[in-house]
C-alpha positions in Angstrom: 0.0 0.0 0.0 2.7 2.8 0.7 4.6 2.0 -2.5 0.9 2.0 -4.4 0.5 5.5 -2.7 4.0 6.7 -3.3 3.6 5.9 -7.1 0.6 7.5 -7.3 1.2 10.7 -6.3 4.4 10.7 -7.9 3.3 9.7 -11.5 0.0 11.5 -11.1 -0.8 15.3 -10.2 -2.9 14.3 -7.6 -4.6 17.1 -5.3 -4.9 15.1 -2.7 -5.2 11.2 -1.1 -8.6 10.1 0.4 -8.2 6.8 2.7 -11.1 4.9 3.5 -11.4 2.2 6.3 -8.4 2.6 8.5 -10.0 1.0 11.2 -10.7 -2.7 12.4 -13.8 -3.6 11.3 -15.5 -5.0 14.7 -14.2 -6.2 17.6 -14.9 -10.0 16.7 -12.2 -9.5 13.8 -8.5 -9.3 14.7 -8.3 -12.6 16.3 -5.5 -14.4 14.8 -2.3 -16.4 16.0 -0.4 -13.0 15.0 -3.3 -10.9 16.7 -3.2 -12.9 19.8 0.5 -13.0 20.3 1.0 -9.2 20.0 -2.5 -8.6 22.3 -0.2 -11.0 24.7 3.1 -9.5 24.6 1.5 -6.0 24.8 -0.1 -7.7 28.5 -3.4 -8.8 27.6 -4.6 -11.8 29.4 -6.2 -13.0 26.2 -8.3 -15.6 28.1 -9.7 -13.1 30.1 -10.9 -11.2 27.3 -12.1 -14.3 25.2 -14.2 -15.0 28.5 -15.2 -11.5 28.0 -16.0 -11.7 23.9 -17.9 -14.6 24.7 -20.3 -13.5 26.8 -20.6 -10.6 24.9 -21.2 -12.0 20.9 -21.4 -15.7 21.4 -23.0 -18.7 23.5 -26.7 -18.9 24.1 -27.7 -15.5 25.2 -24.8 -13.3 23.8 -25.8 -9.7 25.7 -24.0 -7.0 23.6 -22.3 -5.4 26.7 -20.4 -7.3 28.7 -16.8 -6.1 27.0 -17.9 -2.8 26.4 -18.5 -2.4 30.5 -15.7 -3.8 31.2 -13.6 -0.9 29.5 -16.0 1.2 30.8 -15.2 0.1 34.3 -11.3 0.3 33.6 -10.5 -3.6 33.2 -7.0 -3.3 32.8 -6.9 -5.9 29.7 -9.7 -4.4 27.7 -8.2 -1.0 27.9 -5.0 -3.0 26.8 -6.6 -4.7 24.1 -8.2 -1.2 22.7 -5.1 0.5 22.8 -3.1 -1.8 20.8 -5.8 -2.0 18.3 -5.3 1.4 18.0 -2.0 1.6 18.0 -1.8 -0.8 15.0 -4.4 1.0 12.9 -2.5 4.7 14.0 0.8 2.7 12.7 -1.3 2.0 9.5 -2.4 5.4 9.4 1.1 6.6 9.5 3.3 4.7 6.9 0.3 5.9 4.6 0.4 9.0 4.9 4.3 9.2 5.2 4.4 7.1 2.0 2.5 10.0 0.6 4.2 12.9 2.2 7.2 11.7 1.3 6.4 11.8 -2.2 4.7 15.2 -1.9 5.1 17.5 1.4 1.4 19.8 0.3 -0.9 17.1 -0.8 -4.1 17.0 1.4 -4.9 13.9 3.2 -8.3 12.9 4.4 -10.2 10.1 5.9 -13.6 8.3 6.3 -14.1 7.6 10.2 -17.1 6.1 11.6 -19.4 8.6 13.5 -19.2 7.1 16.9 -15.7 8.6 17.4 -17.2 11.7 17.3 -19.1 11.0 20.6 -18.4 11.6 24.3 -18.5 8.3 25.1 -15.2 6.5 23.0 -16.2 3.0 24.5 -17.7 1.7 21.0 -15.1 3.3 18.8 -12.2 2.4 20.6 -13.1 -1.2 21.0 -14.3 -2.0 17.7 -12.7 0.2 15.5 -9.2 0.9 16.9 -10.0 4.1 15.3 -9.5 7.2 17.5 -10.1 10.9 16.2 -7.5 12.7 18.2 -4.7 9.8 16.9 -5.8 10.7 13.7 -5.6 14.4 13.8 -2.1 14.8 13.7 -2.1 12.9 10.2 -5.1 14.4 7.9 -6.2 17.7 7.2 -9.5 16.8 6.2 -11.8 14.4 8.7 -14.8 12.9 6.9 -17.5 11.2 9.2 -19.9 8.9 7.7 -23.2 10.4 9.1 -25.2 7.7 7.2 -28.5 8.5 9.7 -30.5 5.7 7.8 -27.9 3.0 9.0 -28.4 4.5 12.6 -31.9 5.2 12.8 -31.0 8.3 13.5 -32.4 12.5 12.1 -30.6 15.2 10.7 -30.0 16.7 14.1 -27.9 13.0 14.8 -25.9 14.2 11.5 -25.4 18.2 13.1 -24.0 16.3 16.4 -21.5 14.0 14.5 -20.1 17.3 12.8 -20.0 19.0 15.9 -18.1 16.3 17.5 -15.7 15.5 14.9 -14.8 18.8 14.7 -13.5 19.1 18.4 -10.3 17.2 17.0 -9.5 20.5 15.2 -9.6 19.0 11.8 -11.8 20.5 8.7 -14.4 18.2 8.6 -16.6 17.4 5.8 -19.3 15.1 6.6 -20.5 11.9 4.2 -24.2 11.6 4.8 -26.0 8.5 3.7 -27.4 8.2 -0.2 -28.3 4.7 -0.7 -30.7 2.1 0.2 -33.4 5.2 0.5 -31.1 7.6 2.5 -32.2 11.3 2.6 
């Protein structure tokens, strides 16, 4: 990916570099032997957190909050786990953009985040996503949160709150709001 990015802004008079999906996708993704190992060397006590996963998304009656309170209540290995997740996705982030940079010092660089990192409470962002506003703010000058309020059941006024929040990281934002599958 860097050397595809270096080329193209070196072959190419490109105004700028737009990176989608430098995130993790949900917390049940990431799991690997590699995963494990780093979440382990890091000092996660990965069976702890499975214990934690599992009651969360799997078994019989999976309740969609056990993991998410335990970060919320300052379990040392969640908190762990999230910031190595984002610690690998800021890493990602960077030898991106430095690929680019490199290659050209004024080319803008912007990225789609999800909206929830633009709330007060990080607990959903930072767990499933590894993807932090304030990490990224250092890297692009343009922030662009996908507001898609059909996806959230959520108003206009849900949009209005994701731009106000994004743009507390001190990054232009530009917000992507929802036009498919009957979005308004």
């Amino acid at each position: 990916m860097q050397g595809l990015l270096g080329e193209l802004v070196r072959r190419y008079d490109a105004d700028g570099v737009h990176l989608d999906y430098i995130r993790y996708n949900h917390l049940a993704f990431g799991w690997s032997e590699e995963d494990l190992a780093r979440y382990a060397a890091g000092g996660v006590d990965t069976e702890h957190v499975r214990c934690l996963m599992e009651k969360t998304f799997y078994g019989d009656a999976p309740d969609k909050e056990t993991i998410c309170r335990a970060f919320r209540e300052g379990d040392r290995d969640v908190i762990r786990l999230s910031e190595i997740r984002r610690e690998n996705v800021l890493a990602f982030a960077e030898a991106l953009c430095g690929a680019v940079r490199a290659e050209k010092s004024g080319i803008t660089l912007s990225s789609a985040l999800m909206p929830e990192g633009a709330y007060n409470d990080l607990t959903f962002s930072d767990l499933h996503y590894g993807q932090h506003y304030a990490d990224l703010a250092g890297l692009m000058d343009l922030f662009l949160p996908m507001a898609y309020s059909k996806a959230y059941g959520k108003d206009a006024d849900w949009v209005a709150d994701v731009a106000r929040g994004t743009l507390r990281y001190g990054v232009k934002t530009l917000v992507g709001v929802q036009a498919y599958e009957g979005g308004t």
